[in-house]
N, C-alpha and C positions, 0 to 999 in steps of 0.2 A: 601522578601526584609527586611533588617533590622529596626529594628526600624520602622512596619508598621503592622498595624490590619488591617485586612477587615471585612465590617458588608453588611454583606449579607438578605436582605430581603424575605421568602419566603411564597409560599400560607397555608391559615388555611390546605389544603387538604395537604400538604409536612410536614405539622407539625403532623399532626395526621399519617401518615404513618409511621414520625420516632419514635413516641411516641407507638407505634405497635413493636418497633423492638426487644421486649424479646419474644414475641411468633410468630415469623416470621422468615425468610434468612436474614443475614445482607444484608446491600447494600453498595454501594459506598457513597449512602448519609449518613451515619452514620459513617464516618470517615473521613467526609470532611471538619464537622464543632467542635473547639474545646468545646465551651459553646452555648447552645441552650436557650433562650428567651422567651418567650411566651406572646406578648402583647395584652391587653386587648383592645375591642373596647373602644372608645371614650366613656363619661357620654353628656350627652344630652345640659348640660353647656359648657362642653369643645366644642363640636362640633359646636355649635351658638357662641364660641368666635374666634375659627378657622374661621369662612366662615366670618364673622364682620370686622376680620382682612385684609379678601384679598378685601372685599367689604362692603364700609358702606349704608347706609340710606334702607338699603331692611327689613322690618319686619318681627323681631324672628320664627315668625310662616312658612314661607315659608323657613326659614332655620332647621327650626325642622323637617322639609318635607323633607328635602335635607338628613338629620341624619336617620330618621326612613326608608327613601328609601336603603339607605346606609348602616343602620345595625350601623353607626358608625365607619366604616373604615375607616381611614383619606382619603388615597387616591380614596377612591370610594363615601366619603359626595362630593369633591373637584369636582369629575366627573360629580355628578347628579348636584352639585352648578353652574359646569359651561353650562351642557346643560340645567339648566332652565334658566340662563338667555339670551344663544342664541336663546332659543323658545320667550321668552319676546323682542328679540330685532330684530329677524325676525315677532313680532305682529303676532306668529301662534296662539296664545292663547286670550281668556281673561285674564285681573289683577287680578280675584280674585282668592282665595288662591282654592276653590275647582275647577272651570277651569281648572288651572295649575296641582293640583292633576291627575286628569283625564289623560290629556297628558302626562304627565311623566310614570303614571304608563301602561298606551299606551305603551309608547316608550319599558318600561320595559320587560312588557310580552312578545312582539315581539320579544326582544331579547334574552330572555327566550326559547321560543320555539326554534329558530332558532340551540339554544344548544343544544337542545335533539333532532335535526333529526335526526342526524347518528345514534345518541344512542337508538332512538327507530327502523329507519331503520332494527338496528343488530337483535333488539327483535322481530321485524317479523321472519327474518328469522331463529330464534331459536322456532320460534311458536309464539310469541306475537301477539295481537291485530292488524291489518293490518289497522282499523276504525279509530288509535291513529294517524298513518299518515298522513290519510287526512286531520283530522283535527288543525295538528300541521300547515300543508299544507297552510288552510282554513286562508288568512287574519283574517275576521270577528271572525274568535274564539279566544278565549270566547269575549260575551259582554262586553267589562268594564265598568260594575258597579260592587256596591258590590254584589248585589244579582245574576250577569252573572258571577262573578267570584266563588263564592259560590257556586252555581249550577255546572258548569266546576268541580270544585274539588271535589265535592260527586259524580258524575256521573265515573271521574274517579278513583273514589275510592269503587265506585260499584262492587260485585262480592264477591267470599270468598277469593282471594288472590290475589290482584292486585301486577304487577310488581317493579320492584323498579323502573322503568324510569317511570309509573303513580304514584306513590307515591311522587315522588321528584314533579313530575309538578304540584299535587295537593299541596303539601306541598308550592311550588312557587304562587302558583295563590290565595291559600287560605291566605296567608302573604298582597298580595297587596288587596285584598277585605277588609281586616282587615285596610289597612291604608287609602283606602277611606272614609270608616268608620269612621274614625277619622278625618280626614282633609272635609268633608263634610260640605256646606255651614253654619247648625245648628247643629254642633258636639257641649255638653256640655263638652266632655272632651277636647276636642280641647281650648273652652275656658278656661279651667281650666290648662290645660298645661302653656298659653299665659300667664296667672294672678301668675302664678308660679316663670315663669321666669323674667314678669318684678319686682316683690316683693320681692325675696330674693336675697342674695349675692351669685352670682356664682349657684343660679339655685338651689339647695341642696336637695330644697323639691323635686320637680321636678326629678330629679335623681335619689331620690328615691321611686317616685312613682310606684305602684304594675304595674299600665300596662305597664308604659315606660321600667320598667327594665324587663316584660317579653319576648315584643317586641323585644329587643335588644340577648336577652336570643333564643328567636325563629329562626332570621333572623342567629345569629350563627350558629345551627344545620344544616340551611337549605341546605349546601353542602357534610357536615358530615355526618346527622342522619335525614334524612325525615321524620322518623316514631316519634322521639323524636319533631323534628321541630311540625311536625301535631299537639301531644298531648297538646305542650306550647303553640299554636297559640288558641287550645279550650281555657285553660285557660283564653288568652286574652281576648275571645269572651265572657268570662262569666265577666270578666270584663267589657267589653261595655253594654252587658244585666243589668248587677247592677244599672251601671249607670245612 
């Protein structure tokens, strides 16, 4: 049509395929689009002034929840923003902020697994672990804490070469043990995040804080690169040890 652009939104996993395409088969996706994008998640300010916008009087800290859950993706802070407040308005939850942590990263995992049946499914029957099934199976697995999710991801990361669909899930579970961690009723950095946000203009320190920006750094890899996701998620963790 003349005089018309189309802007086409697509996943991190579509951008890294076409960003693959000098040592690959071209495809159709590489001559569909004239100029290719690459946007950055959200900073930790923008994202608490996004969700502020669509809803006020809720405190920064459960909106920091909604971003780190998120990764920062606009549309997926929006999605975890809107199901924590239908958990608050159906009173599934306690108000306070680790309650709400708890259930959300619930909700998470479940829906984590539920993604890698088929895909572990396949790797049974190429030889895979048949044990990974039942447990993806298994409601109760993992416990959500941190230390049940913790244990979940070294266990399946046990062995001398674990699969890529145990790797991503350990790479998944070990992400959300890391943000209970954080959102935990006496997290110091949790406090220090909060003291951040409300003292400077637009969050800055905060944004650029060591753990926040690796967090955000990790949750990237985590559909991309599990093995890259894992290594960033240690660093985080030696960040929390510091602390």
């Amino acid at each position: 049509m003349e005089h018309c652009a189309y802007l086409v939104s697509v996943s991190e996993e579509a951008l890294v395929n076409f960003e693959r395409r000098v040592v690959r088969t071209r495809t159709v996706f590489d001559s569909a689009f004239d100029h290719i994008i690459h946007l950055r998640p959200m900073r930790m300010s923008d994202s608490v002034a996004l969700q502020r916008h669509r809803l006020s009087g809720v405190p920064s800290s459960f909106w920091m929840l909604c971003h780190c859950l998120a990764g920062g993706m606009p549309r997926d802070v929006l999605r975890v923003a809107r199901m924590m407040i239908e958990l608050h308005r159906r009173s599934m939850v306690g108000k306070e902020l680790d309650a709400v942590t708890t259930q959300l990263v619930d909700l998470e995992v479940q829906a984590v697994k539920r993604g890698f049946q088929q895909r572990v499914a396949r790797d049974v029957v190429a030889g895979g672990d048949p044990k990974l099934v039942k447990l993806i199976s298994d409601p109760q697995w993992p416990k959500i804490t941190t230390g049940g999710l913790q244990t979940a991801a070294d266990e399946l990361l046990a062995g001398p070469e674990p699969t890529e669909a145990k790797t991503a899930l350990a790479a998944a579970l070990l992400y959300y043990s890391v943000v209970l961690e954080i959102f935990r009723r006496d997290s110091q950095i949790g406090v220090g995040w909060w003291h951040s946000s409300l003292g400077a203009a637009r969050g800055k320190p905060l944004d650029e804080d060591p753990l926040a920006v690796d967090l955000a750094r990790a949750h990237q890899q985590l559909a991309v690169d599990p093995p890259t996701a894992l290594q960033q998620l240690r660093q985080v963790q030696g960040h929390l040890e510091a602390a």
